[in-house]
PyMOL Python script that loads the backbone (N, CA, C, O; Angstrom):
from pymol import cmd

cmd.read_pdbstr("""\
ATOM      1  N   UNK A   1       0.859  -1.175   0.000  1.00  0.00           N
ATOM      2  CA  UNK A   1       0.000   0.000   0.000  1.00  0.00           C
ATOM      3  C   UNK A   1       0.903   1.235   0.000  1.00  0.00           C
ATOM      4  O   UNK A   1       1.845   1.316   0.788  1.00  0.00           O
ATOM      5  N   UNK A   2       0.650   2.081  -0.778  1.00  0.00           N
ATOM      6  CA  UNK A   2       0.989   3.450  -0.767  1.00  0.00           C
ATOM      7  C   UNK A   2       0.314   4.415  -0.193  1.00  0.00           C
ATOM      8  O   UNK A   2      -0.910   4.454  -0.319  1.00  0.00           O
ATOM      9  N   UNK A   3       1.051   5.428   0.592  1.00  0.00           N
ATOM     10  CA  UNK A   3       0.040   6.716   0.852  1.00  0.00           C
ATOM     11  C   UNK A   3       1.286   8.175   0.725  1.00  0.00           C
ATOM     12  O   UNK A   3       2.512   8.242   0.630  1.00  0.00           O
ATOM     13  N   UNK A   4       0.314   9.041   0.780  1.00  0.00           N
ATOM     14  CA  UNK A   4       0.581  10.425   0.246  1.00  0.00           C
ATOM     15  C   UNK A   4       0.634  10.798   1.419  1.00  0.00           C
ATOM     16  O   UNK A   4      -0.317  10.667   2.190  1.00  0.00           O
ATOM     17  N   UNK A   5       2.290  11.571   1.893  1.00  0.00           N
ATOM     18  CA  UNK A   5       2.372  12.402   2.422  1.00  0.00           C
ATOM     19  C   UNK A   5       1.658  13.212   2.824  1.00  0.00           C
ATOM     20  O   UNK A   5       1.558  13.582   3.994  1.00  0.00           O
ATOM     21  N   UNK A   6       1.093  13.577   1.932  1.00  0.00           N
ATOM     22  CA  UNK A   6      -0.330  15.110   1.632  1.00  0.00           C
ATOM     23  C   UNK A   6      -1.230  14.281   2.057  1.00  0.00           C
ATOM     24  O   UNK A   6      -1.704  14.943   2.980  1.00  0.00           O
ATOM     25  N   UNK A   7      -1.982  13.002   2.041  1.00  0.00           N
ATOM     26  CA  UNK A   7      -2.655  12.075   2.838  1.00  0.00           C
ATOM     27  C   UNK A   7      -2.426  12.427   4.086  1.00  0.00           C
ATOM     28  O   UNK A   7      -3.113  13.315   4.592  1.00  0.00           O
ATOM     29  N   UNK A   8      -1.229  11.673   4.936  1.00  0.00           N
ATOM     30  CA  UNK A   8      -1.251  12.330   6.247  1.00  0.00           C
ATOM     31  C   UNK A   8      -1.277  13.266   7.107  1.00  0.00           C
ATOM     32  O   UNK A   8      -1.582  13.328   8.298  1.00  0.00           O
ATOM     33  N   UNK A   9      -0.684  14.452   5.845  1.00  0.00           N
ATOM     34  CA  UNK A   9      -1.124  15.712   5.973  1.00  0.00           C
ATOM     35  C   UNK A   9      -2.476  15.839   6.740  1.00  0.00           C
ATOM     36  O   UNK A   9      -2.706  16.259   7.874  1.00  0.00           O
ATOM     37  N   UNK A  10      -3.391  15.290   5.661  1.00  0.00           N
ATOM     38  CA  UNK A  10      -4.921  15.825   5.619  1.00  0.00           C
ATOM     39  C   UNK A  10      -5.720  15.252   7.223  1.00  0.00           C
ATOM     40  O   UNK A  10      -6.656  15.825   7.780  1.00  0.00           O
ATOM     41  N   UNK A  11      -5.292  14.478   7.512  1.00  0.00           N
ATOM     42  CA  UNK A  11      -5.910  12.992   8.065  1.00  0.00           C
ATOM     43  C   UNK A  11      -5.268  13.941   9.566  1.00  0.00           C
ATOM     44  O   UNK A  11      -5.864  14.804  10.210  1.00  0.00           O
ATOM     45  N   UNK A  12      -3.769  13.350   9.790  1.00  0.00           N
ATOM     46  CA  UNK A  12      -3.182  14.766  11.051  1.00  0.00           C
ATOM     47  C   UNK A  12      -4.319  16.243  11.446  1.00  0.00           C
ATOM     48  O   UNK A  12      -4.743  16.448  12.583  1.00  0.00           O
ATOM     49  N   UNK A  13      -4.538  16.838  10.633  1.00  0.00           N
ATOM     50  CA  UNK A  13      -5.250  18.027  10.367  1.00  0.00           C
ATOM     51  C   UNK A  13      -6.733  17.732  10.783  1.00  0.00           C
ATOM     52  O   UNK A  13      -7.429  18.585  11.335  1.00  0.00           O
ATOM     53  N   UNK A  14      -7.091  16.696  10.537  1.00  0.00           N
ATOM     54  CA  UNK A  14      -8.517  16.289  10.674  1.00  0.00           C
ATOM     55  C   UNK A  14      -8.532  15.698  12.382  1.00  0.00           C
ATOM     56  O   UNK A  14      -9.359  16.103  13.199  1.00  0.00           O
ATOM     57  N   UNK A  15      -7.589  14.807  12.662  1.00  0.00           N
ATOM     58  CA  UNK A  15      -7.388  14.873  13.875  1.00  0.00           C
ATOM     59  C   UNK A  15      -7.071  15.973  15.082  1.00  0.00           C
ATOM     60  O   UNK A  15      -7.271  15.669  16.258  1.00  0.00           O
ATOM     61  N   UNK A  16      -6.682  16.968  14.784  1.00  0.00           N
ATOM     62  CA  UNK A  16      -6.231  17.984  15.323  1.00  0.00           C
ATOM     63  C   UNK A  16      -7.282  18.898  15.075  1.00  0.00           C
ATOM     64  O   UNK A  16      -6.992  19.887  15.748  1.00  0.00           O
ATOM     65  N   UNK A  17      -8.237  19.088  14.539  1.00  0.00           N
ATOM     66  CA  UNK A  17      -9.205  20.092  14.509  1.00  0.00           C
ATOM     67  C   UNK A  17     -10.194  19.503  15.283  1.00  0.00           C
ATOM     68  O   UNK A  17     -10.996  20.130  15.975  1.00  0.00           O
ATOM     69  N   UNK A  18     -10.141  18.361  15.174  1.00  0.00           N
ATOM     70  CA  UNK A  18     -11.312  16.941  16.329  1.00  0.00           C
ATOM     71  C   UNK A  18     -10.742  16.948  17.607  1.00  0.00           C
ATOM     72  O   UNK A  18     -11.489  16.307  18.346  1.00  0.00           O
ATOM     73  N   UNK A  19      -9.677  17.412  18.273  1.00  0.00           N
ATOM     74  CA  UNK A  19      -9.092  17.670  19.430  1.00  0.00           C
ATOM     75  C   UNK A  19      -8.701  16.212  19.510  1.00  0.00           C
ATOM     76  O   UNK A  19      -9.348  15.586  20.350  1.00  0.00           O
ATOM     77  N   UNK A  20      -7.874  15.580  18.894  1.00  0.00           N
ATOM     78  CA  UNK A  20      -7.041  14.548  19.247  1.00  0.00           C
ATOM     79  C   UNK A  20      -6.097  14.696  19.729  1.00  0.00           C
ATOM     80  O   UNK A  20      -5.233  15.498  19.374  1.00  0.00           O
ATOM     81  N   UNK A  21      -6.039  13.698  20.965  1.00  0.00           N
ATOM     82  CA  UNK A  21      -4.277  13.850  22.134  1.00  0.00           C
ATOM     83  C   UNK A  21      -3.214  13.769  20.507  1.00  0.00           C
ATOM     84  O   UNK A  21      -3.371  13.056  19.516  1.00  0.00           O
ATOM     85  N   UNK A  22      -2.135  14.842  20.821  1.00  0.00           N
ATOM     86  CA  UNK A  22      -1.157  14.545  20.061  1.00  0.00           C
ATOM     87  C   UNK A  22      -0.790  13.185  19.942  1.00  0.00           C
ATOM     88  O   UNK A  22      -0.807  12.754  18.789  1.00  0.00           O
ATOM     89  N   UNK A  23      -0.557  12.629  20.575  1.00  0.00           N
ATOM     90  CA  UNK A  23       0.438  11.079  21.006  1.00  0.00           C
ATOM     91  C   UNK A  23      -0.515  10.243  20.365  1.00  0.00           C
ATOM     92  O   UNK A  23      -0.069   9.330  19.670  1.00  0.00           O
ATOM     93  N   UNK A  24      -1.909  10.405  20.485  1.00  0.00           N
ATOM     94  CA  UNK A  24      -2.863   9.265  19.616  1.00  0.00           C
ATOM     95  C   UNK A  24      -2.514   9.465  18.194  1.00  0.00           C
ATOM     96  O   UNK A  24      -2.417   8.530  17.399  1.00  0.00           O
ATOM     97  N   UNK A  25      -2.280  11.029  17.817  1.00  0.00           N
ATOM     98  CA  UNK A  25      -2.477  11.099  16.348  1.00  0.00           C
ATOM     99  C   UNK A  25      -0.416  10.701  15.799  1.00  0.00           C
ATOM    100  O   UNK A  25       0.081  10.687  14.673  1.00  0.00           O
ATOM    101  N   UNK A  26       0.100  10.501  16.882  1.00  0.00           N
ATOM    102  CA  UNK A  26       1.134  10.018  16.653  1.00  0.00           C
ATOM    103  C   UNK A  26       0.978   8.424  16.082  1.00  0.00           C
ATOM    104  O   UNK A  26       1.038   7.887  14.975  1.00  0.00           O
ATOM    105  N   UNK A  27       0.790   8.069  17.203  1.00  0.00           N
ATOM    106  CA  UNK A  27       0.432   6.657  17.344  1.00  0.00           C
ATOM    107  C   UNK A  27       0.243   5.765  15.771  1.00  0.00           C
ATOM    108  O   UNK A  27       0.916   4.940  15.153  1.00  0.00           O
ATOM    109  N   UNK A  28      -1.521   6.708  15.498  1.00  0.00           N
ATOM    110  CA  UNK A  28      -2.013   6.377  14.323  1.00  0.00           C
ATOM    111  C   UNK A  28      -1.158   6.350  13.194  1.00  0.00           C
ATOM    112  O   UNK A  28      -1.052   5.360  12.471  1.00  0.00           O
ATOM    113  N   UNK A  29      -0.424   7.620  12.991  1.00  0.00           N
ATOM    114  CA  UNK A  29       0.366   8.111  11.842  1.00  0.00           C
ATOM    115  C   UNK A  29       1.431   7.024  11.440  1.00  0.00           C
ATOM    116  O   UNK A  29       1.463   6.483  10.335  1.00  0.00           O
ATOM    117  N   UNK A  30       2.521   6.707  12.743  1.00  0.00           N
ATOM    118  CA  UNK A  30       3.021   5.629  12.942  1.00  0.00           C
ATOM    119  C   UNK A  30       2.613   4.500  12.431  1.00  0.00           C
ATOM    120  O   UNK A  30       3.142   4.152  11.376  1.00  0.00           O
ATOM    121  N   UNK A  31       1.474   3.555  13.100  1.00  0.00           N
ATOM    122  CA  UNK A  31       1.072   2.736  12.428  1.00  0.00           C
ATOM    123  C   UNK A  31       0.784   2.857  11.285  1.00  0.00           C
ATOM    124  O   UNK A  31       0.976   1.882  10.558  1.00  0.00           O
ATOM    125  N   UNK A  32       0.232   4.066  10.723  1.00  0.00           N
ATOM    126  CA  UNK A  32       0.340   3.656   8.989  1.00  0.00           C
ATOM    127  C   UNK A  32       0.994   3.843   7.919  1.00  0.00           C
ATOM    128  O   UNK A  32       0.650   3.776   6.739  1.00  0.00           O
ATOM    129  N   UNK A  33       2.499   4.215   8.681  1.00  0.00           N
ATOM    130  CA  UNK A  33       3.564   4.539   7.965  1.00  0.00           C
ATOM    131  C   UNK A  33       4.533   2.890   8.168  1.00  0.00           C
ATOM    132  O   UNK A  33       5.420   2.424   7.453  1.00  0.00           O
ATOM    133  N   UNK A  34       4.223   2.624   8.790  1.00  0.00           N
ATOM    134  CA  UNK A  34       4.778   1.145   9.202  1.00  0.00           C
ATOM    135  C   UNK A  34       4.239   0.008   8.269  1.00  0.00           C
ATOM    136  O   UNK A  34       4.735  -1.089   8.011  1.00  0.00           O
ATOM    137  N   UNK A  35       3.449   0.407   7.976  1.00  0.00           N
ATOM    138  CA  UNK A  35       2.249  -0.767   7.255  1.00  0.00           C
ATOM    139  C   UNK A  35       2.162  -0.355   5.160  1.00  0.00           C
ATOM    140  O   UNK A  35       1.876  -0.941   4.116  1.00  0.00           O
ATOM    141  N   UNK A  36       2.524   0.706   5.527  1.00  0.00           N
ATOM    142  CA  UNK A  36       2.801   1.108   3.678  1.00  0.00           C
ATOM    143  C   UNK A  36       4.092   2.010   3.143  1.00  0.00           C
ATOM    144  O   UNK A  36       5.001   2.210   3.949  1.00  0.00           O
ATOM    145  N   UNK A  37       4.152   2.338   2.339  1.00  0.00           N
ATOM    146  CA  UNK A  37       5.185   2.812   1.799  1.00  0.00           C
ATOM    147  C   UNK A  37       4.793   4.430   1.418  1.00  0.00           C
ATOM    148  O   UNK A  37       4.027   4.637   0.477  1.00  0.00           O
ATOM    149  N   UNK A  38       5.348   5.534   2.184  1.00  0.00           N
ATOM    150  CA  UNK A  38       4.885   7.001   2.267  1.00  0.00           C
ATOM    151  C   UNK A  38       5.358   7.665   1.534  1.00  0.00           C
ATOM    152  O   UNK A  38       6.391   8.195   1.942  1.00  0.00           O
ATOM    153  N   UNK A  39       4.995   7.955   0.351  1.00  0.00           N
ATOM    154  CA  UNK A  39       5.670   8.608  -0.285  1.00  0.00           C
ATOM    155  C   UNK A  39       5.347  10.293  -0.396  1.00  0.00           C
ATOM    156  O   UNK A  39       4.370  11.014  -0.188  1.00  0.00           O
ATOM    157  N   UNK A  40       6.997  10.507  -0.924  1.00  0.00           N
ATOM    158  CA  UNK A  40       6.975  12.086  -0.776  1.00  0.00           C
ATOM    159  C   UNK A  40       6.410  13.061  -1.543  1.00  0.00           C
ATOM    160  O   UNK A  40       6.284  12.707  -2.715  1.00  0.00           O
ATOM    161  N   UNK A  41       5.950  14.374  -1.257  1.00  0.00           N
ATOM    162  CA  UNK A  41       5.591  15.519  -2.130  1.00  0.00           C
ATOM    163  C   UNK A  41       6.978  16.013  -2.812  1.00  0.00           C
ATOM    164  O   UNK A  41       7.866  16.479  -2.098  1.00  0.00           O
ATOM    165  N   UNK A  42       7.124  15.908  -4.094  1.00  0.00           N
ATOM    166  CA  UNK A  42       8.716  16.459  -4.565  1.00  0.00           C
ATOM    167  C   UNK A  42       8.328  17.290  -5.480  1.00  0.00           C
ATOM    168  O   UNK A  42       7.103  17.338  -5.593  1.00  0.00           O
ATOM    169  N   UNK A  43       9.175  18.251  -6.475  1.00  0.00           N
ATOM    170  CA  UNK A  43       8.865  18.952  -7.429  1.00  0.00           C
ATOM    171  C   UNK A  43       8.024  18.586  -7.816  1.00  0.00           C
ATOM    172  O   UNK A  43       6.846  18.760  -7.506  1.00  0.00           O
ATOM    173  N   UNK A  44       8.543  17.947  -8.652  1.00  0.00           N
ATOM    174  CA  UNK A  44       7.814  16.838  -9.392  1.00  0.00           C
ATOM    175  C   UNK A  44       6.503  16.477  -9.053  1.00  0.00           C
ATOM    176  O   UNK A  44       5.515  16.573  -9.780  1.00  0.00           O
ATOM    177  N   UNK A  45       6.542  16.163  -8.193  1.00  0.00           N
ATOM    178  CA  UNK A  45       4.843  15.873  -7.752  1.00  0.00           C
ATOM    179  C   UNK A  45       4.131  16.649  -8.097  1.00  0.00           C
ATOM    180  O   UNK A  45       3.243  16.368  -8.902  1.00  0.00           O
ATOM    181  N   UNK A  46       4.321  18.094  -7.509  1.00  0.00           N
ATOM    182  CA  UNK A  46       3.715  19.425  -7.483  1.00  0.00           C
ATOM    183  C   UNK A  46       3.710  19.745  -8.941  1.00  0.00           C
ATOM    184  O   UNK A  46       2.602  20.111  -9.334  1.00  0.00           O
ATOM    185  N   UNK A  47       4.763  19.704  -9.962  1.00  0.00           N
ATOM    186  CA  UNK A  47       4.397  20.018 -11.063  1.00  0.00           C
ATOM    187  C   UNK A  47       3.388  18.609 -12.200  1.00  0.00           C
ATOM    188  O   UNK A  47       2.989  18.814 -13.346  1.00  0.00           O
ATOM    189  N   UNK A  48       3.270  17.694 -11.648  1.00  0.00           N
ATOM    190  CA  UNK A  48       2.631  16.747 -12.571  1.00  0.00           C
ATOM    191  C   UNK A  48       0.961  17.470 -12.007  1.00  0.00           C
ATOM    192  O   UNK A  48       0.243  17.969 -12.874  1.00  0.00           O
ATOM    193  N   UNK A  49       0.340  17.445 -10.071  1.00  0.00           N
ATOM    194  CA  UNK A  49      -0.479  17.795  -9.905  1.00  0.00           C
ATOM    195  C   UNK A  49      -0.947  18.819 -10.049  1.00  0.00           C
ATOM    196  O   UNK A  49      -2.093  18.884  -9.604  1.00  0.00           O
ATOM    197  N   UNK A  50      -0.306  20.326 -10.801  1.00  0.00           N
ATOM    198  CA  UNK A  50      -0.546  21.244 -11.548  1.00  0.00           C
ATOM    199  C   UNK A  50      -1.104  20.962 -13.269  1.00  0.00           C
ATOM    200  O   UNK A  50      -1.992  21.662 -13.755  1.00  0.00           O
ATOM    201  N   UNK A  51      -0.522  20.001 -13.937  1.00  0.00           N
ATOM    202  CA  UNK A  51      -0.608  19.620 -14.950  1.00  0.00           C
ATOM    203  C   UNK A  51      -2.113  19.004 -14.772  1.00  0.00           C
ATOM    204  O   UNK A  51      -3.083  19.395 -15.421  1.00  0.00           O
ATOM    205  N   UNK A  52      -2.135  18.224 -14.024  1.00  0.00           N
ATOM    206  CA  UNK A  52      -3.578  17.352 -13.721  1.00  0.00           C
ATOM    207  C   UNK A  52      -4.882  17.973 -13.300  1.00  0.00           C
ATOM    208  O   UNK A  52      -5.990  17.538 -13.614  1.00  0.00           O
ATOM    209  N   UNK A  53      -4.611  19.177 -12.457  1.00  0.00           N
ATOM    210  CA  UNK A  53      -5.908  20.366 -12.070  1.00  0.00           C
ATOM    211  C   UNK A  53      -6.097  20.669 -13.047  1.00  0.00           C
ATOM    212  O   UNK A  53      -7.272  20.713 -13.411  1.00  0.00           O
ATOM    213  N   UNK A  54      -4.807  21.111 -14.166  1.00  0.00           N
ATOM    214  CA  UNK A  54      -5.752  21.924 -15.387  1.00  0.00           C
ATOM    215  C   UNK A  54      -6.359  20.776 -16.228  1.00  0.00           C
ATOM    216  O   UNK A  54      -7.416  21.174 -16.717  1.00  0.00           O
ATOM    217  N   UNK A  55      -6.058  19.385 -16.608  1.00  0.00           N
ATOM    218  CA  UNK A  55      -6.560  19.128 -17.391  1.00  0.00           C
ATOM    219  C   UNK A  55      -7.625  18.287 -17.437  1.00  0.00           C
ATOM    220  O   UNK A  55      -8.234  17.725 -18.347  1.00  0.00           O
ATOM    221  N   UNK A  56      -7.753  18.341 -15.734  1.00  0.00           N
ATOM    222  CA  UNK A  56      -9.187  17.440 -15.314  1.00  0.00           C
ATOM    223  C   UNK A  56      -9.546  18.232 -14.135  1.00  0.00           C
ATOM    224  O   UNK A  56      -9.356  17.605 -13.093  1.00  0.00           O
ATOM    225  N   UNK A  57      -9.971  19.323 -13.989  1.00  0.00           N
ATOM    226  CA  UNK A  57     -10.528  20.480 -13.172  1.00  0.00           C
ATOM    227  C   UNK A  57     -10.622  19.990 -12.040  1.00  0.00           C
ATOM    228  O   UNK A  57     -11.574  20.438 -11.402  1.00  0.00           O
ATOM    229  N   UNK A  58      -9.714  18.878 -11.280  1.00  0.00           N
ATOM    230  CA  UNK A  58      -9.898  18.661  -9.851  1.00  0.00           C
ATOM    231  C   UNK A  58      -9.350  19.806  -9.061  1.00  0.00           C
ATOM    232  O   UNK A  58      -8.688  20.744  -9.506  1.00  0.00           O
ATOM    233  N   UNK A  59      -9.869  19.509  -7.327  1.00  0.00           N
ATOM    234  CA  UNK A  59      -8.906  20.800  -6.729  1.00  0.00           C
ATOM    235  C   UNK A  59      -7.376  20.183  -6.708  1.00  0.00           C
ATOM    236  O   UNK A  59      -6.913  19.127  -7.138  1.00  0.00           O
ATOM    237  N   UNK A  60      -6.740  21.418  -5.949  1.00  0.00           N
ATOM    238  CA  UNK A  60      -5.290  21.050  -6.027  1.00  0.00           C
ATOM    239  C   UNK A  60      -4.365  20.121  -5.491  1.00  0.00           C
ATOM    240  O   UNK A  60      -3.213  19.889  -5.860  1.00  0.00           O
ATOM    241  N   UNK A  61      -5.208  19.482  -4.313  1.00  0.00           N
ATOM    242  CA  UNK A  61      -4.969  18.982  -3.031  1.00  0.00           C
ATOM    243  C   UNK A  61      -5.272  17.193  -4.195  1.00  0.00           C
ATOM    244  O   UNK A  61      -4.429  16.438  -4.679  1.00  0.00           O
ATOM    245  N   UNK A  62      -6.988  17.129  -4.250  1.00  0.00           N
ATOM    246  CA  UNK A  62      -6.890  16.074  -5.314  1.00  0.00           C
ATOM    247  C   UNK A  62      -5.754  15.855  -6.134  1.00  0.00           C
ATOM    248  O   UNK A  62      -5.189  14.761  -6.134  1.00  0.00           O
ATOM    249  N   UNK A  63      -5.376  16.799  -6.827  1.00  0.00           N
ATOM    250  CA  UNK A  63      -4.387  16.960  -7.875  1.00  0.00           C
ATOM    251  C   UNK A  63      -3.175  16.113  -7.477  1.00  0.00           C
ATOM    252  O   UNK A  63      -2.929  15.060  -8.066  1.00  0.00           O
ATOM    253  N   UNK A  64      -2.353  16.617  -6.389  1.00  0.00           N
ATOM    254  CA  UNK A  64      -1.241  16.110  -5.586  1.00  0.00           C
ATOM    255  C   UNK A  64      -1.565  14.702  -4.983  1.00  0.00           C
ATOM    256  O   UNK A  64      -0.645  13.916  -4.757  1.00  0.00           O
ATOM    257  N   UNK A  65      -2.864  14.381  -4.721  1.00  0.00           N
ATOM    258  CA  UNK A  65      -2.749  13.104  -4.254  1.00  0.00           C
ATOM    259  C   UNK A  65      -2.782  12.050  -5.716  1.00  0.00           C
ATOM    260  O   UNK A  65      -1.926  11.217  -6.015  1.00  0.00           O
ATOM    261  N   UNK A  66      -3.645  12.281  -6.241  1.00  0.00           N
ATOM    262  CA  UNK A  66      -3.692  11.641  -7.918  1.00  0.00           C
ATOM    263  C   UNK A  66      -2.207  11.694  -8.258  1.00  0.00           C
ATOM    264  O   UNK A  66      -1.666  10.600  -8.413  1.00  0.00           O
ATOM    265  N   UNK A  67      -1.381  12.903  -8.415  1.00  0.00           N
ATOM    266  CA  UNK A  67       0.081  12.709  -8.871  1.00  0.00           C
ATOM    267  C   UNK A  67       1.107  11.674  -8.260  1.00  0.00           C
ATOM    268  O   UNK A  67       2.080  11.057  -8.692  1.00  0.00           O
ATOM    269  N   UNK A  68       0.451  11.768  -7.077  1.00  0.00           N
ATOM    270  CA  UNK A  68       1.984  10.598  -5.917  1.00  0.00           C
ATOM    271  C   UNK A  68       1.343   9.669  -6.461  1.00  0.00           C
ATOM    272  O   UNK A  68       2.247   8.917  -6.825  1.00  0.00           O
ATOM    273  N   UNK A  69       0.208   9.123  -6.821  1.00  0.00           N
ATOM    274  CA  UNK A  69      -0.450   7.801  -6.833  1.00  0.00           C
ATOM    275  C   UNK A  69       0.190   7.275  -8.347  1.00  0.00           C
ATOM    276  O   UNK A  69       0.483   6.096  -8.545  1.00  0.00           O
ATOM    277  N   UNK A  70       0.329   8.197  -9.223  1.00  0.00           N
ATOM    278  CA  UNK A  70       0.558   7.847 -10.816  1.00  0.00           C
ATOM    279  C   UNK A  70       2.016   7.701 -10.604  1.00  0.00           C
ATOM    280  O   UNK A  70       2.585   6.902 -11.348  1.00  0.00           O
ATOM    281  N   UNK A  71       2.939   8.526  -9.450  1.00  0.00           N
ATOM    282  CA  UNK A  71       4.221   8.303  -9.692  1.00  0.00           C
ATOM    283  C   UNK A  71       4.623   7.670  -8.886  1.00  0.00           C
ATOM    284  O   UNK A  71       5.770   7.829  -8.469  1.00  0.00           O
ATOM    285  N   UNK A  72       3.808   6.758  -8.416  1.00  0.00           N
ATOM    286  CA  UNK A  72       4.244   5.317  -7.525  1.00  0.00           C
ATOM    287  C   UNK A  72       3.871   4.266  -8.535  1.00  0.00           C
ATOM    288  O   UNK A  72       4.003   3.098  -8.168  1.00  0.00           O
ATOM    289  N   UNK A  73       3.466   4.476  -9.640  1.00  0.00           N
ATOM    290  CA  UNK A  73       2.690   3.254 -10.275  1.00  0.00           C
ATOM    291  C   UNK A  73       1.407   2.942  -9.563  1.00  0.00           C
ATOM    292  O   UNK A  73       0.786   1.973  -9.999  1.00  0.00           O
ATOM    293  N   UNK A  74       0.955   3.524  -8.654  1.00  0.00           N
ATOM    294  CA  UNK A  74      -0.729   2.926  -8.399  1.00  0.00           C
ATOM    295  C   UNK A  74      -1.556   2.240  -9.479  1.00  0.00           C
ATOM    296  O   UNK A  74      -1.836   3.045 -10.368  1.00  0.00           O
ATOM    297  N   UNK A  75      -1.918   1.325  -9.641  1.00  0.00           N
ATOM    298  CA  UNK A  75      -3.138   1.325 -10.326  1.00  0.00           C
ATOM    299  C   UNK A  75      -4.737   1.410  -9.567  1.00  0.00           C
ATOM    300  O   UNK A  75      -5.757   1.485 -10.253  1.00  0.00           O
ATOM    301  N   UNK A  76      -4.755   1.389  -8.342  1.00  0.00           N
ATOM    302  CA  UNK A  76      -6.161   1.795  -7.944  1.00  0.00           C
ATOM    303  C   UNK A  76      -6.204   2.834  -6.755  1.00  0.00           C
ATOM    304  O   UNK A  76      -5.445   2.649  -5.804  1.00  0.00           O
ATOM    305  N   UNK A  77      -7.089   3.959  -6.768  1.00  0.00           N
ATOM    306  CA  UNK A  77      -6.689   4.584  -5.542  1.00  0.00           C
ATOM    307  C   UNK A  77      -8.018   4.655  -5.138  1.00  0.00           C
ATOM    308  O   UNK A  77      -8.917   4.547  -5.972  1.00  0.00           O
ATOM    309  N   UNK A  78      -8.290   4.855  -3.741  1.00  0.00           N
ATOM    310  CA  UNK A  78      -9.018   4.724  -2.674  1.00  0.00           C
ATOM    311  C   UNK A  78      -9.289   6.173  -2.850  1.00  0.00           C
ATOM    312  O   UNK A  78      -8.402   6.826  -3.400  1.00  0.00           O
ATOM    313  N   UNK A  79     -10.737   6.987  -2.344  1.00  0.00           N
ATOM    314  CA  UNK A  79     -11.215   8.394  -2.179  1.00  0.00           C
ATOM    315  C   UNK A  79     -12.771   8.293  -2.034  1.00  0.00           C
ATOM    316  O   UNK A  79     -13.611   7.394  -2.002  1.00  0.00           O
ATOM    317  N   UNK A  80     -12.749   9.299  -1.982  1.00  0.00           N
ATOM    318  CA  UNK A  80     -14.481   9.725  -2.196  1.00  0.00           C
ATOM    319  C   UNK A  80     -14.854  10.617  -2.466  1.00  0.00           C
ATOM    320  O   UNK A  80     -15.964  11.030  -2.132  1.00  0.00           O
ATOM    321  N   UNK A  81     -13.534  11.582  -3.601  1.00  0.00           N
ATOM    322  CA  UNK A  81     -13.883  12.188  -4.229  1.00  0.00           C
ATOM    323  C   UNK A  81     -13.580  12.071  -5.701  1.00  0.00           C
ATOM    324  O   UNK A  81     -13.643  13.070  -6.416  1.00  0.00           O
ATOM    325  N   UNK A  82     -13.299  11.046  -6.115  1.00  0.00           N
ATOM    326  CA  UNK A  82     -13.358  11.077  -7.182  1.00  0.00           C
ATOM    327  C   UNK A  82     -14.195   9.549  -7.952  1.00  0.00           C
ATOM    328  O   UNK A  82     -14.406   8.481  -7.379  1.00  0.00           O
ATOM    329  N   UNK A  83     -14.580   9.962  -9.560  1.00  0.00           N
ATOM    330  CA  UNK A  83     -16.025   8.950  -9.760  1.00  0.00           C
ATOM    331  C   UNK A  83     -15.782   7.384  -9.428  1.00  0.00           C
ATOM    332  O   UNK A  83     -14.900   7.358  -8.569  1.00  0.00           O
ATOM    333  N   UNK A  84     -16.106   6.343  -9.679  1.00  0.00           N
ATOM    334  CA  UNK A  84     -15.845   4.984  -9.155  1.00  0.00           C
ATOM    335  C   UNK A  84     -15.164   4.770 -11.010  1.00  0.00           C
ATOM    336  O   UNK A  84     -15.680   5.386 -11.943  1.00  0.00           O
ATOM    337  N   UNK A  85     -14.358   4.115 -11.137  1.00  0.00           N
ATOM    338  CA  UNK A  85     -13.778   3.292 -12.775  1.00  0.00           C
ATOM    339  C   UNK A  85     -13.247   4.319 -13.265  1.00  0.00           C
ATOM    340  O   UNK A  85     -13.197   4.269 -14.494  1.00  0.00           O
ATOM    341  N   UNK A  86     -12.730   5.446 -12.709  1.00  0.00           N
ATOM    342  CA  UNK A  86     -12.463   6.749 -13.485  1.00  0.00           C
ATOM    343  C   UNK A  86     -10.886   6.473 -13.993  1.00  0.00           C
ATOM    344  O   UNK A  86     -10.242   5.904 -13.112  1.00  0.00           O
ATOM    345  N   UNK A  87     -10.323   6.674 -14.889  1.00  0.00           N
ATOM    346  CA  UNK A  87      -9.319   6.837 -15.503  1.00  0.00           C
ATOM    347  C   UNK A  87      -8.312   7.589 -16.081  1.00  0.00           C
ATOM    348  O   UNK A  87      -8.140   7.732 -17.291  1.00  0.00           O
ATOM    349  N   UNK A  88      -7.389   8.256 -14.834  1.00  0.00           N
ATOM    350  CA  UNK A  88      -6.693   9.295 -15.289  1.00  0.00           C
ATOM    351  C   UNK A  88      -5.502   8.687 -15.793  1.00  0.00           C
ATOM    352  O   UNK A  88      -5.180   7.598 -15.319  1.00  0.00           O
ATOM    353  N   UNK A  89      -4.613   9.353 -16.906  1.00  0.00           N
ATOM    354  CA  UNK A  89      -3.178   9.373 -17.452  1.00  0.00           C
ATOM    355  C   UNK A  89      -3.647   7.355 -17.668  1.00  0.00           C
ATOM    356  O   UNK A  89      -3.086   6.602 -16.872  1.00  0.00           O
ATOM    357  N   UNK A  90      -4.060   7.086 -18.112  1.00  0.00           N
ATOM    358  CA  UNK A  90      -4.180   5.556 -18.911  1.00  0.00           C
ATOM    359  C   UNK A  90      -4.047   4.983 -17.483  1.00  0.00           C
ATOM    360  O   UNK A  90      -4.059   3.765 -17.303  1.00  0.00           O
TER     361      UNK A  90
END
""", "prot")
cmd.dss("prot")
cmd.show_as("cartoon", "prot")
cmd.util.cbc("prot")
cmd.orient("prot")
């Protein structure tokens, strides 16, 4: 399993606005950095998920997570915001 930096980003943030003990949202983060492979936000990322907002009007945040996913080789990604069988970059 892969996840996006910018994933834990989001997820941290969501915990912390929910008043989670730091150390739990440690905890969590931990465990799911242990269990998959985290990959980073790099130029690169940022410039493929610029490329991808414009040419499929997602927001930007979508954008960056869709980009780590294509430049890990993903072939399926997990969300709920985007359609079910959808097919970006082949």
């Amino acid at each position: 399993m892969v996840i996006s930096a910018q994933v834990l980003n989001e997820f941290a943030n969501v915990l912390i606005k929910h008043r989670v003990a730091d150390i739990d949202i440690q905890l969590v983060i931990d465990a799911i950095a242990e269990n998959s492979l985290v990959a980073p936000v790099s130029f690169h990322t940022v410039q493929d998920a610029l490329r991808i907002k414009s040419r499929w009007q997602f927001s930007y945040r979508d954008s960056l997570i869709i980009a780590s996913a294509l430049e890990n080789g993903c072939t399926i990604l997990f969300t709920e915001d985007l359609q079910h069988n959808q097919v970006i970059d082949g």
